[in-house]
C-alpha positions, -999 to +999 in steps of 0.1 A: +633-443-567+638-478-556+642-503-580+610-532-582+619-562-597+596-593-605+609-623-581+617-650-604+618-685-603+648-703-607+670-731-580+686-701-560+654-678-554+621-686-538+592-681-560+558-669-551+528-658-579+522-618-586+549-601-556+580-579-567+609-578-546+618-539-535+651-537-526+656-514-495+687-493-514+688-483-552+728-490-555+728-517-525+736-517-488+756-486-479+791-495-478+788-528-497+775-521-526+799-542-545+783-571-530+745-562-544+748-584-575+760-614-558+733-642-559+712-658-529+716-690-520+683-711-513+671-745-505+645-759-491+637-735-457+663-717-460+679-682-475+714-667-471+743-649-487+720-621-487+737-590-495+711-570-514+688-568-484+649-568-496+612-569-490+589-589-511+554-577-514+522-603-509+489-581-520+456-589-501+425-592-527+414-558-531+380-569-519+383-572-486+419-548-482+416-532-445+449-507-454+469-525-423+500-540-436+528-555-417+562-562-424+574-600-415+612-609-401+611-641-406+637-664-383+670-682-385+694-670-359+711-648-379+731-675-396+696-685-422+663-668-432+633-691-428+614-666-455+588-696-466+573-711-431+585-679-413+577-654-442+556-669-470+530-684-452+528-660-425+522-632-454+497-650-472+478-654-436+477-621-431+464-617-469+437-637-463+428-613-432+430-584-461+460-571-447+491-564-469+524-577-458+560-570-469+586-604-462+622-587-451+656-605-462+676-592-436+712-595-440+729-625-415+760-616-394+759-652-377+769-670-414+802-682-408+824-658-426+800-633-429+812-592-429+784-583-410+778-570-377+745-566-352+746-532-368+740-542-407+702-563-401+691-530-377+700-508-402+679-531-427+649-534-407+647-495-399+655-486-437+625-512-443+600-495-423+606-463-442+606-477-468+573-490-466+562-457-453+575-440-484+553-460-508+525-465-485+498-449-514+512-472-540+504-506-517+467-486-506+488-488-472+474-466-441+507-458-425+486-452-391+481-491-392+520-502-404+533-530-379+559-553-373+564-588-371+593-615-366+599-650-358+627-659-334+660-639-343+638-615-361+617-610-332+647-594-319+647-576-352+613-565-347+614-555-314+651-535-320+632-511-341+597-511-317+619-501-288+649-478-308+626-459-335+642-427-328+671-442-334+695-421-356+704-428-393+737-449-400+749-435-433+742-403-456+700-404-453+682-396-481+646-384-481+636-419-473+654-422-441+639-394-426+607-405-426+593-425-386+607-462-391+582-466-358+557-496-363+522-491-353+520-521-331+545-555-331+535-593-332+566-613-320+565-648-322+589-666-300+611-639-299+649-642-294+666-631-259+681-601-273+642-586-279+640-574-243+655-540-237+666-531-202+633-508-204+604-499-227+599-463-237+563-452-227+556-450-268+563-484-273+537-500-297+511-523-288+525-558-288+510-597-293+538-619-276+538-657-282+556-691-273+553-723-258+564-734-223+587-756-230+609-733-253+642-729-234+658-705-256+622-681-262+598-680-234+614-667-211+616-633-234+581-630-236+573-630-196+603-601-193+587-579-222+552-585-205+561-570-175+585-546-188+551-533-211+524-537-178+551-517-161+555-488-190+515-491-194+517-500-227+492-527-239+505-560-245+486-592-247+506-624-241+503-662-250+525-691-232+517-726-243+516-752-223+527-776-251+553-771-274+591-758-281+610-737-306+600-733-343+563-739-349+562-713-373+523-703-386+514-737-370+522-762-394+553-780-375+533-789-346+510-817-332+494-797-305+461-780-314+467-754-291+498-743-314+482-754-344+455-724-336+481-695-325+472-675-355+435-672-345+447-657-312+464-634-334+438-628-358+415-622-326+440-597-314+446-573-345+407-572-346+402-560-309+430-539-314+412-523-346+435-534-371 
């Protein structure tokens, strides 16, 4: 069993009311599990020196629970995780939709000094999803209706384990790891250049793509993966802002009311999409 441990509040860990942190291995990451007791770092947008990669759990009110659940990469170019504006408030958004999201603490091979490669945050987001999967019934989860989400570099995240589900596991699997890491459908918000694939595999999930024009290092991502889905005939449903850059996260670092709005669009997309 994977450990669940209440997140507590403290000047080195983000706090948030009734969620428990599931980390994704029992005795750490595999091949550094000497490094699972070394403290986070935090301050004010910001994680790293994460080592003892994790989801946090953000319950909808049972009242109006729908069973979809997502789980959220939140942003930071590898080097930080943006888990409150990219994370937090994107979880408790979808809460308020009733659906059940899980906030990923990937680890960051970017960090200067860091041991990581590419290959450490992939294995973490495809141990994630299983993980998920694996406890779906205690979260009132409907694994048919498990997506994916990221920000930015965890766009690329997202979209590594939308495009690669198949992919093979990394390290002595356990019963865990051989259950489908493939989302149901994938939201990626200004998603990093390293999202697009050179093609998309004809069971590709459903995506929502989103950024502004003006974006230099993210737009262009979204018009590649559009195509590239029209072209596998896999549904895909695409936003470009006229107004706007990098970073707007749920909204709420933005002046224009266009981008202020995005999650509606969203919201308007999981509906149609019967989510």
């Amino acid at each position: 069993m994977v450990g669940v441990i209440p997140l507590l509040s403290n000047s080195g860990v983000i706090a948030q009311d009734s969620v428990n942190v599931i980390h994704l291995w029992k005795n750490g990451a595999p091949g550094f599990e000497n490094r699972k007791d070394e403290p986070e770092q935090a301050k004010d947008w910001w994680v790293r020196n994460i080592h003892n990669p994790s989801i946090t759990v953000f319950l909808p009110p049972k009242a109006i629970a729908t069973g979809t659940a997502v789980l959220i990469c939140p942003g930071g170019g590898f080097v930080n995780n943006v888990f409150n504006a990219e994370g937090k408030d994107a979880a408790n958004y979808f809460n308020s939709l009733g659906i059940t999201a899980f906030v990923l603490k990937y680890r960051l091979f970017r960090t200067e000094n860091s041991p990581y490669t590419r290959e450490h945050p992939t294995q973490d987001i495809f141990r994630a999803m299983r993980l998920v999967r694996s406890r779906a019934k205690e979260f009132d989860v409907d694994t048919a209706r498990l997506g994916v989400m990221g920000f930015s570099a965890g766009g690329e995240l997202a979209a590594w384990v939308s495009y690669n589900s198949n992919q093979k596991n990394y390290t002595q699997p356990d019963a865990i790891d051989k259950l489908s890491a493939r989302p149901s459908f994938q939201i990626l918000i200004y998603p990093g250049p390293l999202a697009a694939p050179e093609t998309i595999p004809f069971n590709a999930p459903p995506t929502f793509l989103l950024a502004a024009n003006g974006d230099e290092c993210c737009s262009e991502p979204i018009i590649k993966l559009t195509q590239m889905h029209r072209k596998a005939n896999v549904p895909v449903e695409m936003h470009l802002y006229a107004k706007g850059t990098h970073a707007f996260n749920m909204g709420y670092r933005t002046e224009f009311a266009s981008l202020k709005s995005w999650p509606q669009r969203m919201a308007d997309w999981l509906k149609d999409s019967g989510y």
